[in-house]
C-alpha positions as CSV (number, residue, x, y, z in Angstrom):
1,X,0.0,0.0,0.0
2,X,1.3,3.2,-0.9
3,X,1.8,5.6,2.3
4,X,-1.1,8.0,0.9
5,X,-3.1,5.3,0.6
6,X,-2.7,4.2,4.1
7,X,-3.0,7.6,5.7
8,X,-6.1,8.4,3.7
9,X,-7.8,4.9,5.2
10,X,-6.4,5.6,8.7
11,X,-8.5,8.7,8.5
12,X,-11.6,7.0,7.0
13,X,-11.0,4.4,10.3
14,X,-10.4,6.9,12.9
15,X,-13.3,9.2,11.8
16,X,-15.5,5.8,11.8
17,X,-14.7,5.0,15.4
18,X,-15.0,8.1,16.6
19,X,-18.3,9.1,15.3
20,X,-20.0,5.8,16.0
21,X,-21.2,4.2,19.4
22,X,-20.7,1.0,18.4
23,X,-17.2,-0.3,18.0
24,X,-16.0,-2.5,15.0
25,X,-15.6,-5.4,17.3
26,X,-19.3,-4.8,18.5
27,X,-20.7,-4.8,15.0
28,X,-18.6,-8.0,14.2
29,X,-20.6,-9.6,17.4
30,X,-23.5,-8.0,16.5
31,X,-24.2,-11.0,13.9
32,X,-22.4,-13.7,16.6
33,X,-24.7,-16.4,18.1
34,X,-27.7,-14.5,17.1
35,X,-28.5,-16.6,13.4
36,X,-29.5,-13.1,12.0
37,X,-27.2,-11.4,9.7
38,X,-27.4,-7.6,10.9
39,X,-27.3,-5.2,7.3
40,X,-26.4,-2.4,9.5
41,X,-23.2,-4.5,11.0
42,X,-22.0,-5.2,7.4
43,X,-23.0,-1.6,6.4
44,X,-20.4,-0.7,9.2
45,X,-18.1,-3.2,8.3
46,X,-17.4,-1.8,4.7
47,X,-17.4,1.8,6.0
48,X,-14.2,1.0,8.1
49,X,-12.6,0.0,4.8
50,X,-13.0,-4.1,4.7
51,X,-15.7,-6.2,2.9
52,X,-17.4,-8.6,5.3
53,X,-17.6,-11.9,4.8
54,X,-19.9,-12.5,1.9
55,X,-18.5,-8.9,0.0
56,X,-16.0,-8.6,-2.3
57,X,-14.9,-6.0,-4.2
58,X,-17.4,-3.5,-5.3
59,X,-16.6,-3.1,-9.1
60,X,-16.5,-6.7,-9.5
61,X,-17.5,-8.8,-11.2
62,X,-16.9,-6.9,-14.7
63,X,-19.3,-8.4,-16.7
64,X,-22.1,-11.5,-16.5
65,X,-20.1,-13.9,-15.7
66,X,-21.1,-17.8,-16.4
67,X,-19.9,-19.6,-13.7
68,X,-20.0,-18.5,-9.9
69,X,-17.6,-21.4,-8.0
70,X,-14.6,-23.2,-8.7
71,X,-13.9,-26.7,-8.2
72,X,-10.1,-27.5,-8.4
73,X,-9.7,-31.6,-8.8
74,X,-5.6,-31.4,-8.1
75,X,-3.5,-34.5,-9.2
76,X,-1.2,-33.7,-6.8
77,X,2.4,-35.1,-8.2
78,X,1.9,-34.8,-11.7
79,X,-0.4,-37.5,-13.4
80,X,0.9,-39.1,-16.7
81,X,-0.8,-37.3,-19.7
82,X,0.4,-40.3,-22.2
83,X,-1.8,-43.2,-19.9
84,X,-4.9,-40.8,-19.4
85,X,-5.9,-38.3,-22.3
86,X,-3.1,-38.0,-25.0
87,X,-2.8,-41.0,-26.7
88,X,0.8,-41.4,-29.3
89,X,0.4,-44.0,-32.1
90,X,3.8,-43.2,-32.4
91,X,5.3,-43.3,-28.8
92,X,4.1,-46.8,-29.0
93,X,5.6,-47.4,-32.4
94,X,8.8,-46.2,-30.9
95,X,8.6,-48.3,-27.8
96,X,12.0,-49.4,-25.9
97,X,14.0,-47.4,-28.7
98,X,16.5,-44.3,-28.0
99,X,14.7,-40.9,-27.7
100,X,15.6,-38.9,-30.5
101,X,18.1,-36.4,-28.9
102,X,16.5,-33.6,-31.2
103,X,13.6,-33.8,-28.9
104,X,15.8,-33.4,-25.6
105,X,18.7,-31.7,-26.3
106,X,19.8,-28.9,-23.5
107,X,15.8,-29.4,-22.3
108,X,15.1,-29.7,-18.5
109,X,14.9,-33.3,-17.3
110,X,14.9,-33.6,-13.8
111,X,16.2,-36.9,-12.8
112,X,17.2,-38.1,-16.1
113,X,20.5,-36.4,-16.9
114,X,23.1,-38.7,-18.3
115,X,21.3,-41.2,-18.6
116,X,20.5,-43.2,-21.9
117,X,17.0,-42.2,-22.9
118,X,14.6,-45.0,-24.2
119,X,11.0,-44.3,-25.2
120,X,8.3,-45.9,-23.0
121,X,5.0,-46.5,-25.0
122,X,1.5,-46.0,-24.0
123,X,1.1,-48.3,-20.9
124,X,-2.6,-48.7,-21.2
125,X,-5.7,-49.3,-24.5
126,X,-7.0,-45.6,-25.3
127,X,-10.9,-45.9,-27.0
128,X,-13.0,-43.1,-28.2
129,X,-16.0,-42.6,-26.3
130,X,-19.4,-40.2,-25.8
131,X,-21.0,-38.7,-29.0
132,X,-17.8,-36.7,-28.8
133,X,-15.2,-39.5,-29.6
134,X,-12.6,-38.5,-27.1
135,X,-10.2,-40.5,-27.3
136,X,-9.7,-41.5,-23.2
137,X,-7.6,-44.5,-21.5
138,X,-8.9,-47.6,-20.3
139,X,-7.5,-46.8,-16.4
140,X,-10.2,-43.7,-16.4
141,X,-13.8,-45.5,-17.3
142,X,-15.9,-43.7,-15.3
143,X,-14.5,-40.4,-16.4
144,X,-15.1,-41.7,-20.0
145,X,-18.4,-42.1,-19.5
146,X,-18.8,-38.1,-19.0
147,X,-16.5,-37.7,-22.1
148,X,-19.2,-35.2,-23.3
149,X,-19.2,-33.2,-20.4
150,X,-14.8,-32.9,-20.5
151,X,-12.7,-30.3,-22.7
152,X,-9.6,-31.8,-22.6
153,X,-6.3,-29.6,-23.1
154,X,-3.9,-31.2,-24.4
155,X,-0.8,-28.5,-24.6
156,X,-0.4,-27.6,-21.3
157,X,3.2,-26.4,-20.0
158,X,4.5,-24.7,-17.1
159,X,8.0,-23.3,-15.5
160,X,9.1,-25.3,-13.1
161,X,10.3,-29.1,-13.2
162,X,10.2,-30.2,-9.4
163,X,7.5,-30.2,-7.5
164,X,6.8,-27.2,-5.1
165,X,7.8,-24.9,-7.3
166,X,5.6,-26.2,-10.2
167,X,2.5,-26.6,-7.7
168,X,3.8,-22.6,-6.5
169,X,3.6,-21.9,-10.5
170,X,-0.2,-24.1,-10.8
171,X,-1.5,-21.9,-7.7
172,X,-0.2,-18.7,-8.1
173,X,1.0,-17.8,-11.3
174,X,4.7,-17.6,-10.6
175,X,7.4,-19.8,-8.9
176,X,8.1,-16.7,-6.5
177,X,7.2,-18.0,-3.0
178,X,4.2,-16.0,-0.7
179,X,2.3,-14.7,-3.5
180,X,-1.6,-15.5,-3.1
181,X,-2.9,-18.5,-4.1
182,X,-5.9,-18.6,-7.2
183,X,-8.5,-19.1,-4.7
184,X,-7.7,-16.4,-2.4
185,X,-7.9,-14.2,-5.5
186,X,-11.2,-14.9,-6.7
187,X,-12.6,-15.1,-3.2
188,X,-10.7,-11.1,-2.6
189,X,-12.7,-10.4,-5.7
190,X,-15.8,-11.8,-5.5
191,X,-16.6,-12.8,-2.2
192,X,-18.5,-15.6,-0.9
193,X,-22.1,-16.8,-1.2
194,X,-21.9,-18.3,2.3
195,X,-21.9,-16.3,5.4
196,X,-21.2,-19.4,7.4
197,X,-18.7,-21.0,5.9
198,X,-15.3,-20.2,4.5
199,X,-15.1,-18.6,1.0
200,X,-11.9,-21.0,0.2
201,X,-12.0,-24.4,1.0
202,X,-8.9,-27.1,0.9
203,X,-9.3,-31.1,1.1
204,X,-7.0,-33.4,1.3
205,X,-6.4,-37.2,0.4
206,X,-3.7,-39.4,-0.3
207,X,-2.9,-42.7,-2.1
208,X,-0.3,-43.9,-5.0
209,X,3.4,-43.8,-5.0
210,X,5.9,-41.0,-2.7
211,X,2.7,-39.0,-1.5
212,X,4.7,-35.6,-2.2
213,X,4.0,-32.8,1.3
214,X,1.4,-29.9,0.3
215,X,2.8,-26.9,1.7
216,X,-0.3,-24.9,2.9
217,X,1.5,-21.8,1.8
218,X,-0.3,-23.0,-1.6
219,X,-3.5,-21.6,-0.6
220,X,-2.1,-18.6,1.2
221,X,-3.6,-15.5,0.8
222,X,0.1,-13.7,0.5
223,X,-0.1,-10.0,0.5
224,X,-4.1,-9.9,0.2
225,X,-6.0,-9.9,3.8
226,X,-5.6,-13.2,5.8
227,X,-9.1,-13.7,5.6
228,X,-8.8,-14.4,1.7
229,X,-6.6,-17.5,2.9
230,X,-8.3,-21.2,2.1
231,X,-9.0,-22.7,5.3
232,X,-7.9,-26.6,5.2
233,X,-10.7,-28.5,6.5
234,X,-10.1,-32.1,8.1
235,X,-10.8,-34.7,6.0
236,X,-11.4,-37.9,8.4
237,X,-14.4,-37.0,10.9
238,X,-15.4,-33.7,11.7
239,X,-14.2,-31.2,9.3
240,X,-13.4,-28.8,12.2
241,X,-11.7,-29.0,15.5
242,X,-13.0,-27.8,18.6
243,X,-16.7,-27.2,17.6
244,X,-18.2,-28.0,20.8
245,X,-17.8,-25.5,23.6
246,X,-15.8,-26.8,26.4
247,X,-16.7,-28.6,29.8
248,X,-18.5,-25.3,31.7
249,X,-18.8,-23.2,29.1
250,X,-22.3,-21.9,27.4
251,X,-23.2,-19.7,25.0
252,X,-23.3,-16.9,27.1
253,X,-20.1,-17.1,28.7
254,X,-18.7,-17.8,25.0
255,X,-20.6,-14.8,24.1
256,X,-19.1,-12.6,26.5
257,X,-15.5,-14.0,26.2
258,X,-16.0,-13.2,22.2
259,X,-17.5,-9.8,23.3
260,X,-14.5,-9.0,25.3
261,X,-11.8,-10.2,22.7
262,X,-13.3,-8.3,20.2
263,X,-13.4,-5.0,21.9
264,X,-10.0,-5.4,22.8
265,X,-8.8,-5.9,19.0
266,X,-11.2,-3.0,18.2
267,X,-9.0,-1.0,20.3
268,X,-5.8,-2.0,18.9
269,X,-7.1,-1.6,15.6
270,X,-7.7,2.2,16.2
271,X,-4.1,2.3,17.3
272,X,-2.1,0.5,15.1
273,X,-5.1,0.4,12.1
274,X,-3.7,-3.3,10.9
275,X,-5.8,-5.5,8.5
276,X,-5.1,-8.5,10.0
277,X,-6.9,-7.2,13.6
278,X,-9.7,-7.1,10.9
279,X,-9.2,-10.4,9.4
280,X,-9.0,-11.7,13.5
281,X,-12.5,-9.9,14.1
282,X,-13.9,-11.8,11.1
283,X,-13.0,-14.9,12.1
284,X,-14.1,-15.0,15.5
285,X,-17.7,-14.2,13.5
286,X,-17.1,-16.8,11.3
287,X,-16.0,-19.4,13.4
288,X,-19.3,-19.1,15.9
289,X,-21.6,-19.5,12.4
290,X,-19.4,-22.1,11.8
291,X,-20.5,-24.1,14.8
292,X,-24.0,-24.4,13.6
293,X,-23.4,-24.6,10.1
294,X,-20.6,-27.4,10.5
295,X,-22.5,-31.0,11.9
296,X,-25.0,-30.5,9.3
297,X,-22.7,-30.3,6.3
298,X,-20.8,-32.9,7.4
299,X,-23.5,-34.9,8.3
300,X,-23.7,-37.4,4.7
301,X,-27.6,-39.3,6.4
302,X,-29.1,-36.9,4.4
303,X,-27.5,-38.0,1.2
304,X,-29.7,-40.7,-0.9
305,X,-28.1,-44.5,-0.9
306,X,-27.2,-44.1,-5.3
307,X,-25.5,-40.9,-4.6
308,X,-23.2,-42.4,-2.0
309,X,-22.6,-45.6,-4.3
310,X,-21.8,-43.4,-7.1
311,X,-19.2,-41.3,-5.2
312,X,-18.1,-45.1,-3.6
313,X,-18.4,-43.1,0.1
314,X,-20.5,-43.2,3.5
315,X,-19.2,-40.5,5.3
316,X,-15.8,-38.6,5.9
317,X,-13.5,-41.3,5.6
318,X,-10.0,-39.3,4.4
319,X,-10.5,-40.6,0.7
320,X,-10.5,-38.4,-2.8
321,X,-14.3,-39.9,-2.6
322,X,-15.5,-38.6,0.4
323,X,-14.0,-35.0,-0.5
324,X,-15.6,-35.1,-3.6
325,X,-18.9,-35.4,-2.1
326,X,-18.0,-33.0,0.4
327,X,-17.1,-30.7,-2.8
328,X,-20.6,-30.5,-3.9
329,X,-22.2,-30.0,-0.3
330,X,-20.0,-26.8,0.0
331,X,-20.6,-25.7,-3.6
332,X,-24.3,-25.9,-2.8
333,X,-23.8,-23.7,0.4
334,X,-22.2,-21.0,-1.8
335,X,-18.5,-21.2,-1.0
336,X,-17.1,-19.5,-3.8
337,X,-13.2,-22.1,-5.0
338,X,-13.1,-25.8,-3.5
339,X,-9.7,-27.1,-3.8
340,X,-9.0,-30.9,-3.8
341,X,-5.9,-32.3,-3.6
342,X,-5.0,-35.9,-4.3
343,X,-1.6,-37.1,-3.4
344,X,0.4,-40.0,-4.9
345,X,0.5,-39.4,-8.8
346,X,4.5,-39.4,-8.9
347,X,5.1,-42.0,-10.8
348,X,9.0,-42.4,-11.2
349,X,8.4,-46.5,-10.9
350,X,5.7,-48.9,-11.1
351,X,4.0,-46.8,-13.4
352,X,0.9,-49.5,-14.3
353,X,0.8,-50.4,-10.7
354,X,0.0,-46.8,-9.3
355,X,-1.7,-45.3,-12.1
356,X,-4.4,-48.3,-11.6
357,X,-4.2,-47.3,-7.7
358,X,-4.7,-43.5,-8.1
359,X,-7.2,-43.9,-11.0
360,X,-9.3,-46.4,-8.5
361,X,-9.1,-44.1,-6.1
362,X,-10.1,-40.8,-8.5
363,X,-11.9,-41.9,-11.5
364,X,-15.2,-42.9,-10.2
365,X,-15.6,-39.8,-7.4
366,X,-14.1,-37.1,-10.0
367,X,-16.7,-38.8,-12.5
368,X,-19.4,-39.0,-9.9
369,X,-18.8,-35.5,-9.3
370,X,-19.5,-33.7,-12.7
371,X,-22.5,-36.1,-13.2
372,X,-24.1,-35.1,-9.6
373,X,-23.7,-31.4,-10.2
374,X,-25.1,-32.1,-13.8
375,X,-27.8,-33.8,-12.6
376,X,-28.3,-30.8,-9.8
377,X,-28.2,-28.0,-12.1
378,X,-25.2,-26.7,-10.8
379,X,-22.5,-27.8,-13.5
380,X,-23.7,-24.8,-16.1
381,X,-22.5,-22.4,-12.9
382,X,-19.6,-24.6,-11.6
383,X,-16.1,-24.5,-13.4
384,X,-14.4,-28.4,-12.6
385,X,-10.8,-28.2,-13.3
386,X,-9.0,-31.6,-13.2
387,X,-4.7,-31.7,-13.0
388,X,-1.6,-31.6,-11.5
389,X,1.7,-29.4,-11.4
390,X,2.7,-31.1,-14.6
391,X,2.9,-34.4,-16.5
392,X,5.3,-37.7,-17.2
393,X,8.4,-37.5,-19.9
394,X,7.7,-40.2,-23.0
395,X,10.6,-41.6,-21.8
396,X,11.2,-44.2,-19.2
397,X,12.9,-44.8,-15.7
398,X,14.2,-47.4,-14.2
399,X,13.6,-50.9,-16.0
400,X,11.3,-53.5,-17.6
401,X,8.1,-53.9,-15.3
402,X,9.1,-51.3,-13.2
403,X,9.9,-48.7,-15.6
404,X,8.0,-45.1,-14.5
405,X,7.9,-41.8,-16.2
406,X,10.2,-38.1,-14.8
407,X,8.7,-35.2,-14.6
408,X,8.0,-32.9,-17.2
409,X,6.9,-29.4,-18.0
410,X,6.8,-29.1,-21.6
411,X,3.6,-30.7,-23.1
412,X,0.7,-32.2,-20.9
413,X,-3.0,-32.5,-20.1
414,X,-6.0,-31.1,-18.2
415,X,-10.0,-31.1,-18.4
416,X,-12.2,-28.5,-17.5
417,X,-15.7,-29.2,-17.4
418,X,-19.2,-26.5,-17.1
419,X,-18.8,-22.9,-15.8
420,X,-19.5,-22.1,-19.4
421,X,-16.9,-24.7,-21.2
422,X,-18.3,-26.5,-24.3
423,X,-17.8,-30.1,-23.6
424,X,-17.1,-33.2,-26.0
425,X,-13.5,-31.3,-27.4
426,X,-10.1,-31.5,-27.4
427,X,-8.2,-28.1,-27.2
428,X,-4.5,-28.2,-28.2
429,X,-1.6,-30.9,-29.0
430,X,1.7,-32.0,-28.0
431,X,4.2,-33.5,-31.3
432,X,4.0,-37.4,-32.4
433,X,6.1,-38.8,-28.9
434,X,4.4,-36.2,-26.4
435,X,7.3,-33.9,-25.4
436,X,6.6,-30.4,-26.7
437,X,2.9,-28.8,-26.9
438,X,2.7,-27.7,-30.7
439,X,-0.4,-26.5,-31.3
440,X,-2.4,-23.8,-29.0
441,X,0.6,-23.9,-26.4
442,X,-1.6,-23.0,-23.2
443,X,0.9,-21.6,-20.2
444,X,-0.7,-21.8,-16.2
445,X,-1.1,-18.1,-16.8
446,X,-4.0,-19.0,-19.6
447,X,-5.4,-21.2,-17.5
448,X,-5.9,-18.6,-14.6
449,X,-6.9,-15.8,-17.3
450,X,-9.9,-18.3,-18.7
451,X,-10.5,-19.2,-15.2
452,X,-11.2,-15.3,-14.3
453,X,-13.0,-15.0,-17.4
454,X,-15.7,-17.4,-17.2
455,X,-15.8,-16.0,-13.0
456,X,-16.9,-12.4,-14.9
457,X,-13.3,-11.0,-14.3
458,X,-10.8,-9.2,-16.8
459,X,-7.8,-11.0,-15.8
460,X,-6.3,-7.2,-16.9
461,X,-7.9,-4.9,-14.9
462,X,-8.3,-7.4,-11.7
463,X,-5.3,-5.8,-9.6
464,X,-4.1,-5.1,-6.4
465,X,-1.7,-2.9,-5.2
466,X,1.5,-4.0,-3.6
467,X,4.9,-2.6,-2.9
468,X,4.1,0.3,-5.6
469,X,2.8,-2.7,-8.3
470,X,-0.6,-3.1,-9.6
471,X,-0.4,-7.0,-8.8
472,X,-2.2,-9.6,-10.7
473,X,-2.3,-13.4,-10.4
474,X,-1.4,-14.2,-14.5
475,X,1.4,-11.0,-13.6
476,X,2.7,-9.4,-16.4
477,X,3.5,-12.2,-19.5
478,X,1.4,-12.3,-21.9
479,X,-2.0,-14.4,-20.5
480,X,-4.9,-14.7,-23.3
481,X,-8.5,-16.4,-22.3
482,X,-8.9,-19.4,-24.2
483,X,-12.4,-17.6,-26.4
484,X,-12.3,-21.2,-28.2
485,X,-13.5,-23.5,-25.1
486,X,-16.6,-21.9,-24.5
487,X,-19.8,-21.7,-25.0
């Protein structure tokens, strides 16, 4: 923030305070524990200079926009493009022969170098399927049976060849560390439709080979308020700790400890005038609507018998399968980006053995997923995005049976399905053996832009200032919205 800007809102803050009866903490506790939203609290609220809870930013969104949440399906580890949706007659031709060094010459391999490079075919049948003919492997049948529904790109490529940096790259448009994640920019922009739940939501689940850490710096919020940050919710048993007030402890008394806490960060914030106190106030609201909102959300009874066989789920168990169905709960609360993340899809060995594994555990729920919210109504207004950091070299590691795929950054796939996507297409290619995208090259920063886009946001004009920068999340490369995938 640029010191004008700051003294200007100091004075907007202090004139607020001082002209009102009611504190900031006050009109924060004016909606705790009560179940009534009070419009003259959120009024309040934006006149001290911070959106509440369900805000936003006031210009946005710049136009209609076609979808209203996110889902982000994350392949944590970077799933093979070559066995799932980019299928090379040719790789197979080429099977267990040297890789042509014009192909990898002076390119980034990460834990190839100096070694003799061999081709590794396609490791599994690829059949066309839907009305569509998209061409899909035989390890992802239930997500072939929603080929329709998929727009497949095919010439994706990123910056970075290991794996926190490329998941740093995937979630915030840059390798550079701390800068806010995708989610915590369109919630900044647009808000929430939930006032009892977080805008930003993260999942977790893990399963396959080397389950790589998450750092949860990947949903950070950086240098946009803390309250922008996605809040990781527990996926075995309750989602949240600590719901239940305490042995001797009733609403009153919690009432009056949150009364007290409140007016004591009011008081600092007229002092020191720091967002965060802000972002502290909000939570303590949130985290009381929270407790009633909570046991019913995760509470799956309510959810008919087909609905949990098709998701292959009773309740919270920690799998992709449970999150999933937990995905489409929260989307039908209003929480604005839903990020799933899926961990065991690095593949440097066994490669048959764990695809089969992580597309057991994924296909059917991810699948299951775009059919429910079909079904619902809700997959016209919710963008699905399914990937990871990056995909699998044509090339193999290690040997016979056990042969698995490096990383690579240069050429591989992702779907995105509704939100305002045509399905049944194909967009992009990578050449004859899978190494380089070739036609439509599509960078993360596309992604991001079309992501904006179909949210109702120029990617362009969708700043915020930092250190003297107007700061965007597709920065400033070139970033063009993919016009061709929609509808």
């Amino acid at each position: 923030m640029h010191p004008i800007e700051g003294h200007h809102l100091r004075l907007s803050r202090r004139a607020f305070l001082g002209q009102n009866s009611m504190s900031l903490g006050a009109a924060a506790l004016a909606t705790l524990l009560g179940g009534v939203q009070s419009s003259v609290a959120s009024d309040q609220n934006r006149l001290a200079g911070g959106a509440d809870q369900r805000g936003g930013l006031p210009h946005l969104p710049h136009f209609a926009p076609r979808a209203k949440r996110v889902i982000f399906l994350y392949m944590a580890g970077g799933p093979s493009h070559l066995e799932t949706f980019d299928f090379k007659p040719e790789l197979a031709r080429m099977d267990g022969r040297p890789m042509p060094e014009s192909f990898t010459a002076g390119q980034p391999i990460a834990q190839l170098q100096g070694q003799e490079l061999k081709c590794l075919g396609p490791q599994f049948r690829f059949r066309k399927h839907g009305e569509s003919g998209l061409e899909i492997a035989d390890c992802l049948p239930e997500l072939a049976k929603v080929s329709d529904d998929l727009c497949i790109l095919r010439s994706m490529y990123t910056d970075q060849i290991n794996h926190d940096p490329a998941h740093t790259v995937m979630n915030t448009g840059t390798s550079i560390s701390g800068r806010p994640s995708m989610g915590s920019w369109v919630t900044y922009g647009l808000g929430s439709e939930a006032d009892d739940l977080p805008g930003f939501v993260v999942l977790t689940s893990e399963g396959g080979r080397n389950p790589q850490p998450i750092s949860s710096r990947q949903w950070g919020s950086g240098f946009l308020p803390g309250k922008y940050q996605g809040v990781q919710f527990n996926s075995v048993g309750s989602p949240v700790h600590y719901l239940e007030n305490p042995p001797g402890v009733d609403r009153s008394g919690q009432r009056q400890l949150i009364d007290t806490v409140n007016e004591l960060n009011a008081l600092g914030n007229e002092r020191w005038h720091d967002p965060e106190l802000e972002t502290r106030i909000a939570q303590y609201e949130l985290a009381s609507r929270m407790q009633m909102s909570i046991p019913e959300l995760a509470d799956f009874r309510d959810e008919p018998e087909h609905i949990l066989r098709s998701y292959g789920t009773s309740g919270a168990d920690g799998s992709f399968a449970a999150n999933c169905l937990m995905a489409r709960r929260l989307a039908e609360r209003g929480v604005r980006f839903i990020q799933l993340y899926h961990r065991g899809w690095d593949h440097h060995g066994d490669l048959v053995r764990y695809m089969d594994t992580c597309c057991h555990l994924c296909d059917g729920p991810s699948a299951a997923l775009i059919a429910d919210l079909k079904q619902r109504g809700m997959l016209e207004d919710t963008l699905v995005i399914w990937g990871g950091e990056f995909g699998r070299t044509p090339m193999f590691q290690g040997k016979g049976q056990d042969a698995g795929r490096d990383h690579h950054i240069k050429g591989f796939s992702m779907f995105l399905a509704g939100g305002g996507i045509r399905g049944g297409q194909t967009y992009g290619a990578t050449d004859e053996l899978g190494y380089n995208a070739v036609e439509n090259p599509t960078h993360v920063r596309d992604l991001h832009a079309t992501m904006l886009h179909l949210l109702g946001i120029d990617h362009e004009r969708f700043t915020h200032k930092f250190q003297g920068l107007d700061m965007k999340l597709t920065g400033v490369e070139d970033a063009r919205v993919l016009t061709e995938l929609l509808t």
